[in-house]
C-alpha positions in Angstrom: 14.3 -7.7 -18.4 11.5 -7.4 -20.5 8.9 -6.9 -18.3 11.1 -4.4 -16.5 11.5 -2.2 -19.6 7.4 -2.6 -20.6 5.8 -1.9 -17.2 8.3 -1.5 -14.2 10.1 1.6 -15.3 7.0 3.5 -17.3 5.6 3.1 -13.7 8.0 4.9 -12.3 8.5 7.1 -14.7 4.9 8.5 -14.6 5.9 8.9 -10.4 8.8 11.2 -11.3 7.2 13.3 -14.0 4.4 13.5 -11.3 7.3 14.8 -8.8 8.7 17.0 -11.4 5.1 18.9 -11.8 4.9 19.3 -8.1 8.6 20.7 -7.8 8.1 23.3 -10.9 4.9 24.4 -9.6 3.3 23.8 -12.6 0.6 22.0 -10.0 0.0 24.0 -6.7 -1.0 22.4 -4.1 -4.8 22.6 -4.4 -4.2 20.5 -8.2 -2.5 18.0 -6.4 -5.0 17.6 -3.5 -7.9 17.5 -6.1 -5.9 14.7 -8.0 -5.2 13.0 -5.2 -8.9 13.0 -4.4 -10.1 11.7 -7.8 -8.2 9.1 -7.6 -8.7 7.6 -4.1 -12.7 8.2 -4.4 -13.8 7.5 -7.7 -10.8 5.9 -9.9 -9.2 3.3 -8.1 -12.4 2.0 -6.5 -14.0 1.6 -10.2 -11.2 0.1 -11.0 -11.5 -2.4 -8.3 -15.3 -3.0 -8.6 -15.4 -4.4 -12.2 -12.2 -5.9 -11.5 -13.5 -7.9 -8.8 -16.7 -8.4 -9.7 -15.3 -10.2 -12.8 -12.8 -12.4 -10.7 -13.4 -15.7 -8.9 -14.0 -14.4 -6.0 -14.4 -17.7 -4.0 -10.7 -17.9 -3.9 -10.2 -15.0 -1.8 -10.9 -17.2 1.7 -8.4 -19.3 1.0 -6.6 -19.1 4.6 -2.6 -19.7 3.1 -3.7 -16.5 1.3 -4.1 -14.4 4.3 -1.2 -16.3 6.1 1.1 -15.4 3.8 0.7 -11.9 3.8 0.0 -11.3 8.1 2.7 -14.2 9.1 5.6 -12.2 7.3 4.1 -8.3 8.3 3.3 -9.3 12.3 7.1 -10.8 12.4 8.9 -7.9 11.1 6.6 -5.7 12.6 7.3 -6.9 16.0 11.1 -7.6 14.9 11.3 -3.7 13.7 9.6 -2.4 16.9 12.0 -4.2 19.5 14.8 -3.4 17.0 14.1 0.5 17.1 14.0 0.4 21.0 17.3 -0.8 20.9 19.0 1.0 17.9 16.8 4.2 18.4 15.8 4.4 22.0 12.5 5.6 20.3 9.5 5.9 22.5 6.7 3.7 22.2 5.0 5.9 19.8 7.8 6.6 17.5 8.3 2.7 17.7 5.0 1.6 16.6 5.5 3.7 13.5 8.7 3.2 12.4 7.7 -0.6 12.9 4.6 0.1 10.6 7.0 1.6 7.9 8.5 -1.6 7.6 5.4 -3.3 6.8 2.9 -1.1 5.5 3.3 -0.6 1.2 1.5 1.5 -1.4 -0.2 -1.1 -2.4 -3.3 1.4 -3.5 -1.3 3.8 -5.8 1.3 2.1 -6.9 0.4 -1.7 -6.2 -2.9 -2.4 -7.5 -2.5 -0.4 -10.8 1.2 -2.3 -10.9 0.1 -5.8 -10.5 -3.3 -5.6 -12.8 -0.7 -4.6 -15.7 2.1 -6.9 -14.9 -0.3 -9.9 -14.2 -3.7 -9.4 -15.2 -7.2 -9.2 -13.6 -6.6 -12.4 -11.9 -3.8 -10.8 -9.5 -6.7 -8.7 -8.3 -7.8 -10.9 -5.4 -4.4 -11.1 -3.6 -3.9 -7.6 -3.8 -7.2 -6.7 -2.2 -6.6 -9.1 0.8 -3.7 -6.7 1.2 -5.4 -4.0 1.6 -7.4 -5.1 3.7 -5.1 -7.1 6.1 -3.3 -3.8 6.0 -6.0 -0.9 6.5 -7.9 -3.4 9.0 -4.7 -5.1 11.6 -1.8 -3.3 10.8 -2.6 0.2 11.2 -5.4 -1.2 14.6 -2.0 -2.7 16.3 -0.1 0.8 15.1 -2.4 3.0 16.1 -3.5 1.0 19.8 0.2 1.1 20.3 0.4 5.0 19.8 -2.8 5.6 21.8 -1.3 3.6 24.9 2.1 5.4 24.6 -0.2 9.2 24.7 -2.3 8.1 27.7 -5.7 8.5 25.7 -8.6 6.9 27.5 -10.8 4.9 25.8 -8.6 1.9 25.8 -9.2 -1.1 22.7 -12.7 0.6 22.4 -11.3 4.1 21.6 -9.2 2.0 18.9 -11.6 -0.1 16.9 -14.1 2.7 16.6 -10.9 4.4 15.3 -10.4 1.6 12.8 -13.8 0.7 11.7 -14.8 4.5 11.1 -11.7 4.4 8.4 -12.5 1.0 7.3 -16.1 1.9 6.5 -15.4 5.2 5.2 -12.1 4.3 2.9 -13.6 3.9 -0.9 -11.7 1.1 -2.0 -12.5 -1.4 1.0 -16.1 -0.2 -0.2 -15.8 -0.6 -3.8 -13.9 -4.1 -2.6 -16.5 -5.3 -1.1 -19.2 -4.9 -3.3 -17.4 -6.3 -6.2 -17.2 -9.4 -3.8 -20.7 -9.5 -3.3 -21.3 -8.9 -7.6 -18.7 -11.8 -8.0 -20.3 -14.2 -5.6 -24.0 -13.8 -6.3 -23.5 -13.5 -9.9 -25.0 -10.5 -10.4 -24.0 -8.0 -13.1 -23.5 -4.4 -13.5 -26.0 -3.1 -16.2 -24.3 -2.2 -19.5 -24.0 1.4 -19.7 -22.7 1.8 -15.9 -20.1 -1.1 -16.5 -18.7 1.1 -19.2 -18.9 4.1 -17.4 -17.2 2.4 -14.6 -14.6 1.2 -17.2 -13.8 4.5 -18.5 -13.1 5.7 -14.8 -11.3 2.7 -13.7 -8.9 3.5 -16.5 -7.9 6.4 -15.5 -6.9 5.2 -12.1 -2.9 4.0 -12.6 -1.5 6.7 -14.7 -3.3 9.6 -12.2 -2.5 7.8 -9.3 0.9 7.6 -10.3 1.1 11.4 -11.2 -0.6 11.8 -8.4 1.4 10.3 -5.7 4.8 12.0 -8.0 3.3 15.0 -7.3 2.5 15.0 -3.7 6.4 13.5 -3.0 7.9 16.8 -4.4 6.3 19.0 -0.9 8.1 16.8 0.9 9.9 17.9 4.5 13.7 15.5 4.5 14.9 14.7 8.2 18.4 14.1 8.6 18.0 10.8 11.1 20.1 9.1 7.4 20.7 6.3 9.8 17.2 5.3 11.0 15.7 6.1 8.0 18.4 3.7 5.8 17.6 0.3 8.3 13.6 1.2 7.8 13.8 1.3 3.8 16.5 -1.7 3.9 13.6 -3.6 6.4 10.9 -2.4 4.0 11.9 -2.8 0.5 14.6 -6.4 0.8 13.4 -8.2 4.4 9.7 -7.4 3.7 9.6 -9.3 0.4 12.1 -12.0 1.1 9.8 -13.4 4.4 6.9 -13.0 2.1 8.4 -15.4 -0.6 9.9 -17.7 2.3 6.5 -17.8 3.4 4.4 -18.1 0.6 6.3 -20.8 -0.9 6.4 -22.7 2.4 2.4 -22.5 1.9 3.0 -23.5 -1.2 0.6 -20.7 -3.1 -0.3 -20.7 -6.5 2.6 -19.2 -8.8 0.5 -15.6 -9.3 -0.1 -15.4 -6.0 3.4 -15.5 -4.9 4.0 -13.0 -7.4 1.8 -10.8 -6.6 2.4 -10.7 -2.4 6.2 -10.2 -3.4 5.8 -7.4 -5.8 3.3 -5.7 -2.9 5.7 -5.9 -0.4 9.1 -5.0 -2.7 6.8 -1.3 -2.7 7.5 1.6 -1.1 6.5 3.0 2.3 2.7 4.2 1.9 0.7 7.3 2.5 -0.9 6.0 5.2 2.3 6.0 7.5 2.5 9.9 7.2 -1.4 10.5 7.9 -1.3 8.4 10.9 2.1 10.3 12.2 0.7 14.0 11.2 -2.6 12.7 13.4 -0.6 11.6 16.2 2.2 14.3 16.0 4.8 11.3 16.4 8.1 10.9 13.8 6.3 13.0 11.0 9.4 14.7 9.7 10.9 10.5 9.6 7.9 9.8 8.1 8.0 11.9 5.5 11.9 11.0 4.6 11.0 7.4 4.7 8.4 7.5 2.2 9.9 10.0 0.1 13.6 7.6 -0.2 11.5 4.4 -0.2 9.9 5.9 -3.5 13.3 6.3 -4.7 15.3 3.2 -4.2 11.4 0.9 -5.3 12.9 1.5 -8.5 16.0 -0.9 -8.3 13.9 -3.0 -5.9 11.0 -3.1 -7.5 12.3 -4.0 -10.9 14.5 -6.9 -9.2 11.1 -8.4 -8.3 9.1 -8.0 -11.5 12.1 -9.4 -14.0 11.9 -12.2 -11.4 8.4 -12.5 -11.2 6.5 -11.3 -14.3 7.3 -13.5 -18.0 
């Protein structure tokens, strides 16, 4: 309970007096945007650099690692897709990214910043093979799903250019990588830009936490309160109980199991409304799911890290 009082609920906290700017104005649009920006380009990937580059990052191969995380997300994702077709009638498009909603979590906003203060520098590494298992498979299988469903020509080509332009152009898969290569050559970062890099990395959880408050308060709300209810109940309690079930089957290190849980008990990301604005599939759903998922991480979220965090 601890833990839930010390670093679970100031989290959220900062998310709702983020949402309470947004919704009073006091931040137009253009504030928020900036924010957002400063954070995804230049905070969160300092953060991860120095983070990483002072982790062990020979662990990060370890193949029970990346099991645990893509066993659990291609089940339900496959699970949620054949169940929407069923429950829904959704088309093929709409299925691929109501499927991805149960799956895909904020891990850059409110993970990374979330499991560094709960558990340290050393929960890091997991988090980061997240991401990437995440921003590299999930959204490729979404999006070659959606492009199908539309007809686009191009085919698997069309799609992997898709994903590898993001990949190679998303800062913290950058930042990510090069603290791997600092970590596993041994270099180091000279004095003065470690510090600088410090100082920026520092500011990366409470602004990204304002920051994704903020952008929550423009918000459009469907009224699909069915559809929306069985994604955030796939999301936030299936998503991290086959993630436990799994990693303790692989029997992972203790932090490791903590930290794939308390990733996947987080809300619905960003991501999932970016890919339906682009696609023009579900974006109103999209939006509701994100938005509700936000709300309800609180209970869910601090279930996890009183069970998972000393």
């Amino acid at each position: 309970m601890q833990a839930v009082i010390t670093i679970a609920l100031p989290f959220f906290a900062l998310i709702f007096t983020g949402y309470a700017a947004g919704q009073s104005r006091l931040l137009p649009a253009s504030a928020i945007s900036g924010l957002s920006t400063f954070v995804f380009y230049f905070a969160l990937p300092a953060l991860l650099l120095v983070s990483i580059a002072d982790s062990p990052v020979d662990r990060i191969a370890d193949p029970r690692l990346l099991l645990a995380w893509l066993g659990p997300s291609l089940l339900l994702f496959v699970a949620t897709y054949l169940l929407a077709g069923r429950l829904f009638h959704s088309s093929r498009s709409e299925r691929a990214l109501q499927a991805l909603s149960s799956v895909f979590s904020n891990v850059g906003f409110v993970g990374l910043p979330l499991v560094i203060v709960a558990l340290g520098s050393e929960a890091i590494l997991p988090a980061v093979v997240v991401v990437l298992i995440d921003t590299i498979i999930m959204i490729g299988i979404a999006t070659a799903l959606i492009e199908s469903d539309q007809g686009r020509t191009g085919g698997l080509l069309q799609v992997a250019r898709t994903v590898a332009s993001g990949v190679v152009r998303n800062p913290i898969i950058l930042a990510s990588a090069f603290g791997v290569l600092l970590g596993a050559t041994g270099w180091r970062l000279p004095g003065p830009v470690d510090a600088y890099l410090g100082l920026l990395g520092a500011a990366a959880a409470p602004a990204a936490l304002f920051a994704l408050g903020a952008s929550l308060a423009g918000r459009r709300l469907g009224q699909e309160l069915g559809q929306t209810s069985v994604l955030i109940a796939l999301k936030l309690l299936v998503h991290p109980l086959l993630v436990w079930a799994v990693a303790i089957l692989l029997d992972l290190p203790p932090l490791w199991v903590a930290v794939l849980v308390i990733q996947a008990s987080l809300p619905v990301a960003a991501n999932v409304y970016v890919l339906a604005q682009r696609y023009q599939v579900a974006v109103t759903q999209a939006s509701t799911v994100i938005f509700m998922s936000t709300v309800v991480a609180v209970v869910t979220v601090s279930i996890v890290v009183s069970l998972f965090v000393p």
